[in-house]
Structures are given as C-alpha cells and as structure tokens.
C-alpha positions in Angstrom: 84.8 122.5 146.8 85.2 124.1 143.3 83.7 122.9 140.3 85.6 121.9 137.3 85.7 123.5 134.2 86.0 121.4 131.3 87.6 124.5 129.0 90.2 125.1 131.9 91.3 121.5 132.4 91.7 121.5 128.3 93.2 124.6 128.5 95.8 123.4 131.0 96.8 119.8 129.4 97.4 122.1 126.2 99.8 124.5 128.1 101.2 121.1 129.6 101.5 120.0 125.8 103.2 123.2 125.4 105.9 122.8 127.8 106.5 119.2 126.6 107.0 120.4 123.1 109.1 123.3 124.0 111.3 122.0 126.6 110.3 118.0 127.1 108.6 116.1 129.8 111.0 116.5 132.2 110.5 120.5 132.6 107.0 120.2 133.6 106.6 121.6 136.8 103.4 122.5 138.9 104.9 126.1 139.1 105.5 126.3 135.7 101.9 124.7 134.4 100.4 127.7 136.5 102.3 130.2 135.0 101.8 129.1 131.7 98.1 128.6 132.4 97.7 132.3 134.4 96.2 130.2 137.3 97.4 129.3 140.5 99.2 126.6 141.3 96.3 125.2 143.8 93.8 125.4 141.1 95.3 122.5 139.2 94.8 120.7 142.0 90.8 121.1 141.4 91.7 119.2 137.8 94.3 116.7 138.9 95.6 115.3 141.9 99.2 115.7 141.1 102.1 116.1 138.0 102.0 112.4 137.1 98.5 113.0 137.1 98.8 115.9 134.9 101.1 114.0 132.6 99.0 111.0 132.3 96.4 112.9 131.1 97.9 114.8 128.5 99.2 111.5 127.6 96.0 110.2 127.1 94.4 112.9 125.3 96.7 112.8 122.8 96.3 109.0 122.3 92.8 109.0 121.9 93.2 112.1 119.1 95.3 109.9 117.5 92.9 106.7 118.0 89.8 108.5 117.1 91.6 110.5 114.0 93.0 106.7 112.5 89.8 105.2 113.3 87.9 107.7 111.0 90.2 107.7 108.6 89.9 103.6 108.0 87.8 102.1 106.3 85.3 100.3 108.7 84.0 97.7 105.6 87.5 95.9 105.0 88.0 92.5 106.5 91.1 92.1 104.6 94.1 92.5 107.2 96.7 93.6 104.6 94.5 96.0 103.2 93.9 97.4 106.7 97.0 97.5 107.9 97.9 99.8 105.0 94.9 101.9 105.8 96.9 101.9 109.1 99.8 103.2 107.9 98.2 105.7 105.1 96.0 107.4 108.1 98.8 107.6 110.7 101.0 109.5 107.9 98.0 111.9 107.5 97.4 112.6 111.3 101.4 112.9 111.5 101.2 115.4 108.9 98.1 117.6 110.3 98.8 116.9 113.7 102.3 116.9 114.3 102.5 118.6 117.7 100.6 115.5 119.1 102.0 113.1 117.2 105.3 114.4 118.9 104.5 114.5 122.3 102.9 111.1 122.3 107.2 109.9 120.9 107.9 111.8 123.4 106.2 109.9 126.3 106.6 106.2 124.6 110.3 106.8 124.3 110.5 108.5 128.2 111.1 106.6 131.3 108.8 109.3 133.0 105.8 106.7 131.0 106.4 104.1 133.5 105.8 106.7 136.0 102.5 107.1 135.2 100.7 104.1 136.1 98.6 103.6 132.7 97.2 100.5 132.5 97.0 98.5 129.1 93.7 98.8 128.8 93.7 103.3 129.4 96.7 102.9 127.0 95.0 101.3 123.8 91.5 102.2 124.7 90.5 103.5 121.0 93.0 101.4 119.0 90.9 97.4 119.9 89.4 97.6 116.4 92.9 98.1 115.3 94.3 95.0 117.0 91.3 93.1 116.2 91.5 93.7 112.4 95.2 92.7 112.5 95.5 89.8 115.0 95.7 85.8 113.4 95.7 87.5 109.9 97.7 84.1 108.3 99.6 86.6 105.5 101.7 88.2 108.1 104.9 86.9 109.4 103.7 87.1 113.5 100.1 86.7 114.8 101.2 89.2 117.6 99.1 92.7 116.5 100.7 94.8 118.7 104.0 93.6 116.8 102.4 94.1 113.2 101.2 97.6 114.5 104.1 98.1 116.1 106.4 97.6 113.3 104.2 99.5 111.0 103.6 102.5 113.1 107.7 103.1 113.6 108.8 103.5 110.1 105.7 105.6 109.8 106.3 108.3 112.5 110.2 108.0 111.1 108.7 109.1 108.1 106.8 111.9 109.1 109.1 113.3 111.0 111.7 113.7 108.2 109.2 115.3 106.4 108.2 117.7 108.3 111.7 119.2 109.3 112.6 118.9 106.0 115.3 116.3 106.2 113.3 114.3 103.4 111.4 115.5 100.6 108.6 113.9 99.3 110.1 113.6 95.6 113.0 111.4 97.7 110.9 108.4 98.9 107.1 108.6 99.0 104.3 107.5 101.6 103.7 104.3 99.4 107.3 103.9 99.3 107.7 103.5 102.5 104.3 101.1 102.7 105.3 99.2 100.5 108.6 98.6 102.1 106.8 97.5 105.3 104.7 95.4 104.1 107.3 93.8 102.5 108.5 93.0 105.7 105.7 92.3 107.6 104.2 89.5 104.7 105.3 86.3 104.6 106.7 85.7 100.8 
C-alpha cells in the first residue's frame, strides 16, 4: 500500500478548488482532478476513497480556513454578544476580502444540492465555529435565541457584500462595511 503525502493530498483539494472555481462543482471529475493534478487517476484513490469524498474534503478545508481565520480575528475577551457578533461580521468581510477564492467555493457548496451528497454531519460542518454559537446563543438583545439564525442572518448580507465588492459592482464610497453592520444589527436587535 502507498503512503500518503500530506503536500499531494493538499495539492489535489487545491486543483479540486480550482475546477470548482473555474467551472463549478458539477465538472469535477476523477479524470479531470488527475489531469489537473499530473497524477493518475488511481493515485487519488491513495487520498480519498471516491469524488464525494474528494468534495467533502475540499469542503471542509475551506470551512475550517474560514473558522480558524474568524476565530483569530475575534476578540476572545468579549462576553458581550452584540459586540461579538459585529466582530463576526467585521472578520468575515476581511477573510471575504483576502480570501475570496474560498470564500467562494464554500457559496458554492452551501447553495449546491451536490452538499447533501456529501454526508457531513453537523458536527464535521461547524467544527471550528462552537465558540461562535456559544458567544451568540440566549443573548436576550437579539430578536431569536436561535445562533445559527443570528449567524446565519449576519453571515448572508456579509458575503453579499463582499462579493459586490470584489467584482466591482459596489464601491466602497457607495455603502461601507459598517453600513452594512449597522443595518444588520438593526435587524437582528430587538428595539
């Protein structure tokens, strides 16, 4: 049996990334993850056991960039939910800005019917984002106790956001980040 190779399998979940940016989720093929990759299509099978498997991992990796990058970028001292879920909102526009390309593909795969394909469990699918959900959940000021709805709704209007930005659709002089905050929050506080 072969060993694994950490740098390949990375290697290949960013050629898959490339694919899904390029030409969706739906193009990915084994055939075509090889070609991109310069390996043979039985070598993948050495890193995953099959496409969904390929798919759920680049999935993944992308989520936990994106939990690990917010959770850095928040500060860890705050017990005030309102505070933090600006915080929230503040670092997901900054790793939407810088990281775009991941950003993207994760839409991509939360707005895809392939998703359900995938058999990710709850837990594999906010593993990195609990501190999240714990810092917003029975916060009184909000107009649901649901955190997954108060992140939810936050994280939408945020990716919205970012996206107009970056292809130029909105400029920055238009509507800013604390704009669009502020607007949020006005909807997610109770008066």
């Amino acid at each position: 049996m072969r060993e694994k190779d950490t740098a390949k399998q990375t290697s290949i979940i960013d050629e898959v990334s490339n694919i899904i940016l390029n030409e969706g989720i739906a193009a990915v093929s084994m055939s075509k993850i090889a070609k991109a990759s310069g390996i043979s299509s039985s070598t993948i099978y050495v890193y995953f056991t099959d496409k969904e498997d390929v798919l759920k991992q680049v999935y993944l990796a992308k989520k936990e960039m994106l939990a690990t990058f917010l959770l850095k970028n928040i500060e860890a001292t705050t017990d005030n939910s309102v505070i933090f879920a600006q915080q929230f909102m503040r670092a997901l526009y900054e790793f939407g800005m810088q990281h775009y390309e991941a950003l993207m593909i994760i839409e991509q795969f939360n707005s895809s019917p392939v998703r359900n394909n995938l058999q990710i469990s709850q837990a594999e699918s906010y593993r990195g984002f609990e501190r999240l959900f714990e810092a917003t959940s029975h916060a009184p000021q909000f107009v649901t106790d649901s955190a997954a709805v108060i992140l939810g709704f936050a994280y939408a209007p945020i990716v919205l956001y970012v996206k107009a930005r970056k292809t130029n659709q909105l400029a920055a002089q238009t509507i800013s980040i604390e704009q669009v905050i502020d607007m949020c929050m006005h909807a997610l506080l109770k008066e």
